[in-house]
C-alpha positions as MATLAB code, in Angstrom:
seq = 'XXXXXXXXXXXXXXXXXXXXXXXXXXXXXXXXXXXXXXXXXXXXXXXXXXXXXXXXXXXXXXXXXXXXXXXXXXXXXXXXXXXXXXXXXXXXXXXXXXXXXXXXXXXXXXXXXXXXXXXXXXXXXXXXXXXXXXXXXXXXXXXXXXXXXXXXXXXXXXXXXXXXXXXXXXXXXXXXXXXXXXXXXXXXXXXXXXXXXXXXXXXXXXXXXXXXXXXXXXXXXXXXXXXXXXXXXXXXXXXXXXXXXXXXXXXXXXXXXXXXXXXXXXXXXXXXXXXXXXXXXXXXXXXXXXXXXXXXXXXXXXXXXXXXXXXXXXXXXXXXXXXXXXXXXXXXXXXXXXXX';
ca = [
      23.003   28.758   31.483;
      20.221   30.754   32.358;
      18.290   29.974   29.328;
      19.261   26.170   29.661;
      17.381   26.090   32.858;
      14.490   27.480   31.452;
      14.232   25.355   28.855;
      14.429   22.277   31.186;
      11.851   24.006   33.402;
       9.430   24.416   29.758;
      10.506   20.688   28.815;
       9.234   19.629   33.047;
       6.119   21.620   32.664;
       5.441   20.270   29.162;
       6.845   17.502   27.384;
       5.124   18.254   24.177;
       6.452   21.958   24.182;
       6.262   23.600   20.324;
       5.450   20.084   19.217;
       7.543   17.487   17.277;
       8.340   17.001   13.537;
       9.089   13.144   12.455;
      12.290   12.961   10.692;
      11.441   10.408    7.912;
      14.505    9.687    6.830;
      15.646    8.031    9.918;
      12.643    6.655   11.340;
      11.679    3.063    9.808;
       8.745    1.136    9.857;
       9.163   -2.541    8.788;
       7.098   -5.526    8.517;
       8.037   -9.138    8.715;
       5.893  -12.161    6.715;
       6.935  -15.767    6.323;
       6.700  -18.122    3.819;
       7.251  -21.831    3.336;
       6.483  -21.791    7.101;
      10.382  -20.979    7.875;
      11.465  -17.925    5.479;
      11.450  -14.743    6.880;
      11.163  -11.643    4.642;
      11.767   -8.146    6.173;
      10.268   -5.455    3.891;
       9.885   -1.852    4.670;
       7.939    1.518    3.658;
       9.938    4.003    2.453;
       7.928    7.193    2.567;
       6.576    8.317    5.819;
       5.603   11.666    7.362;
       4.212   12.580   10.730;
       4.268   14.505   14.044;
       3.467   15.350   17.646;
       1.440   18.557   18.212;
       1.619   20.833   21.741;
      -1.020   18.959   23.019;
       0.344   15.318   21.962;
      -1.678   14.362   19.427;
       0.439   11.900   17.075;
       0.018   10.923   14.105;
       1.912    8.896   11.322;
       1.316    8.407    7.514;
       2.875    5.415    5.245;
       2.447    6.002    1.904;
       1.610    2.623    0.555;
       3.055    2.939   -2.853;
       6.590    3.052   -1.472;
       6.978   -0.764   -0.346;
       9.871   -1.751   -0.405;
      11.046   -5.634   -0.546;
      14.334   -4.962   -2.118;
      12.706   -6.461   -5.425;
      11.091   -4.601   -8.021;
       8.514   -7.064   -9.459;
       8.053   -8.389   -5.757;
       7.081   -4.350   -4.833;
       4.688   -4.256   -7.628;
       3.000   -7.561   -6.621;
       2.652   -6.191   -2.979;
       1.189   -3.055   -4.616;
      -1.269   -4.620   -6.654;
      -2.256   -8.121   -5.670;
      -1.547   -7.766   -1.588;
      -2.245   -4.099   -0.617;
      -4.384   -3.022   -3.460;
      -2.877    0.400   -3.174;
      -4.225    1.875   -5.897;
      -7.934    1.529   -3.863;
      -5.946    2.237   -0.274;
      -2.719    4.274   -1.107;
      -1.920    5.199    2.526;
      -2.276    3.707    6.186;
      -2.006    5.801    9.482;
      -1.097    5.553   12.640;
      -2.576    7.794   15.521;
      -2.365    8.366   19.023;
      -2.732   10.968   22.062;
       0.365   10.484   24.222;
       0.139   11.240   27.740;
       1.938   14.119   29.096;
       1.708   12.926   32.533;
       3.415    9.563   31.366;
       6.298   11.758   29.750;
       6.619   14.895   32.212;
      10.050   13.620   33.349;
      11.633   12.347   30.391;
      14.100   15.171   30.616;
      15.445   13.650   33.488;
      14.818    9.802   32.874;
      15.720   10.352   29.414;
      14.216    6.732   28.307;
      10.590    5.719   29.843;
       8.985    2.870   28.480;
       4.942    2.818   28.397;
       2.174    1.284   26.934;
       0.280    3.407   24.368;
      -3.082    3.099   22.762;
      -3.215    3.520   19.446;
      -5.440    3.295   16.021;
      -4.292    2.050   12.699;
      -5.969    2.419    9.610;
      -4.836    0.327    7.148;
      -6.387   -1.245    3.455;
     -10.006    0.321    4.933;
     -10.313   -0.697    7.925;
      -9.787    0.995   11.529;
      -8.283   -0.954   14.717;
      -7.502    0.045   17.950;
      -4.353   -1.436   19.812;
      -2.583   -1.073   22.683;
       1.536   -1.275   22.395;
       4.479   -1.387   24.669;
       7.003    1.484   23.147;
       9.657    3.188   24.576;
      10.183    7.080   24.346;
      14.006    7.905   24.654;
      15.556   11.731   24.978;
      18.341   11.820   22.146;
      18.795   15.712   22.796;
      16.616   18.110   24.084;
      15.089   18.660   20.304;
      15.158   15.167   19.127;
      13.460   12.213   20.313;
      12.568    8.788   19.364;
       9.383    6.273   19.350;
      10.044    2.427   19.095;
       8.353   -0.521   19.594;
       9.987   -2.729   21.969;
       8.439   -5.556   20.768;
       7.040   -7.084   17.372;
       3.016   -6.011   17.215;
       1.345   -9.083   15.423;
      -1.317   -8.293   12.884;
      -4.099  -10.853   11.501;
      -4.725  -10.000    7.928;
      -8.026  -11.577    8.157;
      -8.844   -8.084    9.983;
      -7.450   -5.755    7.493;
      -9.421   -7.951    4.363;
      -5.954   -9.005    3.304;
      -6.853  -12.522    2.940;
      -7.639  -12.354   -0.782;
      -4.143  -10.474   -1.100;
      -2.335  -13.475    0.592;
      -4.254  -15.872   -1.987;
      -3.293  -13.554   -4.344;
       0.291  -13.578   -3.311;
       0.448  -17.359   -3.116;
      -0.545  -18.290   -6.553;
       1.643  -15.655   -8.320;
       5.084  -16.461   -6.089;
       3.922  -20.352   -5.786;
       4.213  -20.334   -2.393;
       2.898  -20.185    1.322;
       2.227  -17.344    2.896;
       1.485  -17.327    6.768;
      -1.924  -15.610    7.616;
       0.030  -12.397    9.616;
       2.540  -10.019    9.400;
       5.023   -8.630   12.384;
       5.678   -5.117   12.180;
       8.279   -2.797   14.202;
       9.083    0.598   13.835;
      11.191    3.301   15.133;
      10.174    6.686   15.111;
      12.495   10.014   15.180;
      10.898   12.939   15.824;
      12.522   16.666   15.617;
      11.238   19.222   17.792;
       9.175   22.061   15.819;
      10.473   25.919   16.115;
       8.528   27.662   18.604;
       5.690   29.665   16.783;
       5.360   27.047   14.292;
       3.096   24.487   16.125;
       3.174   21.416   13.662;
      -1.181   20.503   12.566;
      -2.315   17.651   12.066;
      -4.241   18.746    8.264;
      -0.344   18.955    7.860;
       0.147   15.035    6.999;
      -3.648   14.541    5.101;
      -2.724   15.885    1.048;
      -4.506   13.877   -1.517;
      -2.032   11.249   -2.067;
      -1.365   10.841   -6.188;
      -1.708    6.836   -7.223;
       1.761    5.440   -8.066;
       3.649    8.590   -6.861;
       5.938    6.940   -4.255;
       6.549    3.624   -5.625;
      10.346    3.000   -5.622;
      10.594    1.887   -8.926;
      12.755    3.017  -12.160;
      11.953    6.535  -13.223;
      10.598    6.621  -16.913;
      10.398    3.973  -19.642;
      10.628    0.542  -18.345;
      12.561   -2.357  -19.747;
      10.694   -5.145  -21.749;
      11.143   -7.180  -18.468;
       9.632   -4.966  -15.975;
       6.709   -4.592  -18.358;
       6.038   -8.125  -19.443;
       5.917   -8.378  -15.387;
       4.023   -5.887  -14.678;
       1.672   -7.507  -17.256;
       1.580  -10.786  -15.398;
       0.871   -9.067  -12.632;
      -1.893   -6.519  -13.783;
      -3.572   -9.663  -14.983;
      -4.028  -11.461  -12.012;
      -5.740   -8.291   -9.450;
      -9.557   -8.816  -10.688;
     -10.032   -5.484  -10.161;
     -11.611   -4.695  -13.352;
     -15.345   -4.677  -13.365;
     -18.058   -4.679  -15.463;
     -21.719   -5.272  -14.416;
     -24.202   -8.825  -15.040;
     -23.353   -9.303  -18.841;
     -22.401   -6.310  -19.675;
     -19.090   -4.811  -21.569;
     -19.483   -1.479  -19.344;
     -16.972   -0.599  -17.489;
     -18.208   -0.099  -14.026;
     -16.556    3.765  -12.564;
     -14.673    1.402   -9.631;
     -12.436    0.273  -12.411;
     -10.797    3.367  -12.690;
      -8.010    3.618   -9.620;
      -7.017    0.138  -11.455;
      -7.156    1.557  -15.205;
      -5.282    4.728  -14.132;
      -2.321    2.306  -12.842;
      -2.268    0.168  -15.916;
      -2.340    3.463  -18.392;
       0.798    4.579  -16.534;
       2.536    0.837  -16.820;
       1.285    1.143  -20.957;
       2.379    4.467  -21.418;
       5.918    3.793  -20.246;
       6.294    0.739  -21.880;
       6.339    2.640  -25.215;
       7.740   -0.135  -27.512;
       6.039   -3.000  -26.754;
       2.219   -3.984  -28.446;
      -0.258   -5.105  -25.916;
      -2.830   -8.090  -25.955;
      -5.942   -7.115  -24.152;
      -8.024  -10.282  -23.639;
     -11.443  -10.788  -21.986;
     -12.264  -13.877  -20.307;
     -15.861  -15.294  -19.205;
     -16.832  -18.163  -16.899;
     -18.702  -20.904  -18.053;
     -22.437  -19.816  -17.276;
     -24.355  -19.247  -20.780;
     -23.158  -20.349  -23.960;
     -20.232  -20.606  -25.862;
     -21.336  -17.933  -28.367;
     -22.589  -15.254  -25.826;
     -19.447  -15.945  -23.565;
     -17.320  -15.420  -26.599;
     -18.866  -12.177  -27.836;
     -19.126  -11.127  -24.593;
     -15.554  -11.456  -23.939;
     -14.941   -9.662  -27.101;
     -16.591   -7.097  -26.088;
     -15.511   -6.527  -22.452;
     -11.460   -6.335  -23.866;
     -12.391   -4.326  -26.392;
     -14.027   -1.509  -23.933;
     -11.066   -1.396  -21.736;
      -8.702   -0.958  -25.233;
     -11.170    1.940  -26.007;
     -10.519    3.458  -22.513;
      -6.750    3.562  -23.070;
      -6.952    4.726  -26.660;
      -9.211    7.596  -24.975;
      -6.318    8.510  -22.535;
      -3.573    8.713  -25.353;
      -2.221    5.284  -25.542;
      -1.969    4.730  -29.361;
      -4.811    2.293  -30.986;
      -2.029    0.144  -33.109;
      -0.255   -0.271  -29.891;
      -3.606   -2.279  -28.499;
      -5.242   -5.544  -29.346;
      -8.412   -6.557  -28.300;
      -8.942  -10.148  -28.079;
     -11.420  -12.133  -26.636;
     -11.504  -16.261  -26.040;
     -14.956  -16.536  -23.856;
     -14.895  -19.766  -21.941;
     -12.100  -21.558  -23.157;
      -8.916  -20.252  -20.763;
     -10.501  -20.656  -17.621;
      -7.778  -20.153  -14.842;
      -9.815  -21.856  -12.108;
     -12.919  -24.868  -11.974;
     -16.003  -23.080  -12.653;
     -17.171  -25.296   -9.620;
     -17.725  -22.436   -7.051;
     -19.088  -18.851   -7.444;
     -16.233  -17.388   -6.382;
     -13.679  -19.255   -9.192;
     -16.278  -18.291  -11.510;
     -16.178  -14.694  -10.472;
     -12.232  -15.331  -10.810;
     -12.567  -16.730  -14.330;
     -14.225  -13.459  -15.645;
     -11.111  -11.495  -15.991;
      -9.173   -9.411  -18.395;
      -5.445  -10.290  -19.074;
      -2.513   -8.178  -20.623;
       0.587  -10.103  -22.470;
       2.887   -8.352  -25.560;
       1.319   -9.177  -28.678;
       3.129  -12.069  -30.302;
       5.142  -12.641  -26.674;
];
């Protein structure tokens, strides 16, 4: 009893005592877009890790990667063509709680209070303010929800480009925001073992916790991944050249892992131009260009017969060449099975 008392005493004098440990697997963060103006679609992250330190410091990290829709191919679209998370492959959350706010929480066991926070998501940094309650499950385990939906404008985050991106490969509309909620539950850390914040910041590996089928895929998961892979423009070259510009890689390393585990199936590399310049330099040029990014996978194993470079200048355009930017669309490289 004695030692109970004390313990409530620590937990008055400091809410934050030894500092808290999130407990991923029953903590949830979810997100909530509509389409078609009336269809709601809850999706979730799968990996998270965080914690509180002794002087309530909070922080939270999503892995990216580990989107989960429910649907493979939709996962890999919100990978590549919405979250680009082979550029971004984690968001965080972060906050200083208030000890002052929480010094009775022993006793009240659920307070409710608004909390700053900052979220860094797809590269860029905001600061909010939401309304969560903090409830007391035991005197080691706690919980942090949201009490309310917190509405995000992707126009902020530069996800615009990923909901245009999202649109033409689903055929559908995608409202300009997401909803997200989440629910927090936090473990309290052994005394001596203070929990650090450099604890939640290793180098995240690209790809590592997507939720997808371990080792080869199946024809369809590759030809989609294809069709997908084909539509991120993230593979650059510079003014009329066939160099591959060094922010090509994060993409590259993604597609060598999709290639490499799609070990039976002969891939099409083709380059694609806009319509600026002639038909001859567009077509060599788009030659070339596929042919440089089939020399980067033969370079990182994948074997040449298994690759096809292909290129058809000017004459597939996917978009008017009216506008800069559908030109800048138009200059792409594509991946299909050879004779699919």
């Amino acid at each position: 009893m004695l030692g109970s008392a004390a313990r409530s005493e620590a937990q008055d004098a400091d809410p934050f005592e030894h500092g808290w440990i999130l407990d991923a697997g029953a903590s949830d963060l979810q997100f909530l877009s509509v389409k078609k103006s009336v269809i709601a679609e809850t999706s979730s992250f799968a990996t998270l890790s965080g914690l509180i330190t002794d002087t309530g410091a909070a922080q939270i990290r999503v892995l990216m990667d580990s989107v989960d829709t429910k649907i493979d191919l939709r996962n890999v679209r919100m990978r590549f063509l919405f979250f680009e998370t082979f550029l971004f492959p984690e968001a965080t959350i972060s906050a200083q709680l208030d000890a002052g706010q929480l010094r009775d929480l022993h006793t009240t066991r659920r307070k409710v209070i608004d909390l700053p926070f900052t979220l860094n998501l797809h590269g860029v940094t905001v600061e909010r303010t939401a309304e969560v309650a903090v409830t007391l499950m035991s005197n080691d385990r706690v919980t942090v929800a949201s009490t309310n939906p917190i509405v995000l404008a992707l126009q902020e985050f530069n996800l615009e480009e990923g909901r245009a991106k999202l649109q033409e490969a689903a055929n559908v509309d995608i409202l300009p925001m997401g909803m997200v909620s989440f629910s927090f539950v936090f473990d309290r850390a052994q005394p001596g073992t203070p929990p650090d914040l450099q604890s939640v910041t290793a180098p995240v590996t690209p790809g590592s916790a997507a939720l997808e089928t371990q080792g080869d895929f199946d024809r369809e998961a590759c030809l989609g991944r294809f069709e997908i892979l084909s539509r991120t423009g993230n593979i650059y070259f510079g003014p009329g050249s066939a160099r591959l510009d060094d922010k090509s890689v994060p993409l590259l390393e993604n597609l060598h892992d999709i290639v490499r585990r799609c070990p039976d199936l002969r891939i099409e590399i083709s380059g694609h131009t806009d319509s600026i310049g002639s038909d001859a330099s567009n077509q060599r040029l788009s030659e070339r260009r596929a042919q440089s990014v089939r020399d980067w996978l033969a370079a990182k194993g994948i074997p040449a017969d298994r690759l096809l470079a292909v290129g058809y200048g000017e004459t597939r355009p996917a978009f008017s060449n009216d506008t800069e930017e559908d030109r800048r669309r138009n200059r792409r490289i594509e991946f299909a099975e050879i004779g699919g």
